[in-house]
N, C-alpha and C positions, 0 to 999 in steps of 0.2 A: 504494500500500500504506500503512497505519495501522498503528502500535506502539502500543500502551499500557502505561503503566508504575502500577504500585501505588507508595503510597510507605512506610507506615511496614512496618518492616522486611523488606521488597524494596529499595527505592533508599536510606531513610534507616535509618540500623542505630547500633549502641553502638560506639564506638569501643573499649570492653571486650572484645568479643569479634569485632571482623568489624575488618579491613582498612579505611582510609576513606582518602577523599582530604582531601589538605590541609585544614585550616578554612580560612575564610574569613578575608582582611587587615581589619585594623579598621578600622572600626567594624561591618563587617559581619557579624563573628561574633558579635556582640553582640544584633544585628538576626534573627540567622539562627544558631539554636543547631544545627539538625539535622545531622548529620555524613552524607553521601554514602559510601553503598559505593565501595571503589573498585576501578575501572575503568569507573566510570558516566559522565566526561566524554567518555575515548575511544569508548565505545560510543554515547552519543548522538552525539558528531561522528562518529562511522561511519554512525550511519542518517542522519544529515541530510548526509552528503557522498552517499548511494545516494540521494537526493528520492522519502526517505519518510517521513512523515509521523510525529512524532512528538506523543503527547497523555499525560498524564498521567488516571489514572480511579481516583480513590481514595475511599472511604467518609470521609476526613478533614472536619473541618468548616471545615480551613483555608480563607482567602478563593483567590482565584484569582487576586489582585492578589500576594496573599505567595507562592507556591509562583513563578508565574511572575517574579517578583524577585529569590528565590533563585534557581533558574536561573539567570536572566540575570546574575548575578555568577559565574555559573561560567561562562560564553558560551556558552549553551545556550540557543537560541529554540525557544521550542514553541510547537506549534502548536494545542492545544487542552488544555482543562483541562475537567474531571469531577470535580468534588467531592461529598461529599454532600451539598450544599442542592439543587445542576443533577440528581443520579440523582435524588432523592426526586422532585423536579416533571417531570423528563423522563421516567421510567422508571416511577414508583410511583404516581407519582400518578392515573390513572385504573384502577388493579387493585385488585379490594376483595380477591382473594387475593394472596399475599406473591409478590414478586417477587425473583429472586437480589438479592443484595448487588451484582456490577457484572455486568452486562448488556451488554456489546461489540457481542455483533454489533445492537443497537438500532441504533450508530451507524458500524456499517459497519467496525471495526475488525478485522482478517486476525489479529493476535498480541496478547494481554495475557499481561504477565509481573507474578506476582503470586506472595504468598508464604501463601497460604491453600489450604489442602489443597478446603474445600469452596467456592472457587472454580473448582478444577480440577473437581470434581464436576460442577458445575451448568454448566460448559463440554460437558460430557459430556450431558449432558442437553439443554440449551438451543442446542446444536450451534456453541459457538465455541472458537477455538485459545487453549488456553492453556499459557505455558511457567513450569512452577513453578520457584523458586526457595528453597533452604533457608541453611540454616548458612553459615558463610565456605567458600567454594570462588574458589579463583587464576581457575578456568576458566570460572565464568560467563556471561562477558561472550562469550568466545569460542562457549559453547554456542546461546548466543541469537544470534550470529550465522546457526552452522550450521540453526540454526531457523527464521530470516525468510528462510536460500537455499532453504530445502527446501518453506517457504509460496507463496514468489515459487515457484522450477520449478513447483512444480502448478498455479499460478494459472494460466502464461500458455501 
């Protein structure tokens, strides 16, 4: 199974309004401004104690060097990164009509959690799993759990 996580405001959020995890010890918050919703440690070390697959798939133009750096100061290994230079030339680049903004099941992804309403759209259209996520909610973490058990039961 494959998780995909969006990032700006799905995993990385304002510390004004949403719950975060700790910053980062120096120098690395310095390095790494973006604040982490929180409960986004425990739940990625929840999917990757279940060995599955975790990828980040974001429209950001962030490199894939930096996201996966950040991470890994939280101890979080991923296993794949989708940013937007890799959608535009994996995805877009041979469709002279427009293609969604991210595109999952191209790469075989079971769940993207994303915070974009016409994501969830064109998951509805283009036939893949998406679990939206809004405003600060305690229970997120817990919801997309219940999510990837209810992807996994029908899978197997």
């Amino acid at each position: 199974m494959i998780v995909s996580f969006d990032l700006d405001d799905t995993l990385f959020v304002s510390d004004r309004t949403f719950k975060t995890e700790p910053p980062l010890k120096f120098p690395m918050h310095i390095i790494y401004k973006e604040r982490l919703r929180l409960g986004t440690v425990a739940l990625m070390n929840y999917i990757r104690k279940h060995n599955i697959k975790l990828w980040i798939y974001t429209t950001s133009y962030r490199s894939e060097r930096y996201i996966r750096g950040l991470f890994k100061c939280y101890g979080i290994k991923l296993d794949n990164v989708i940013n937007g230079e890799k959608h535009a030339k994996e995805v877009q680049a041979n469709h002279a009509d427009g293609m969604p903004s991210k595109y999952p099941s191209k790469y075989r992804i079971d769940l993207h959690i994303d915070d974009d309403i016409s994501v969830l759209q064109n998951g509805k259209i283009y036939g893949f799993n998406v679990f939206l996520v809004g405003q600060q909610d305690d229970e997120w973490a817990e919801k997309i759990k219940k999510e990837i058990e209810r992807i996994k039961s029908r899978s197997y």
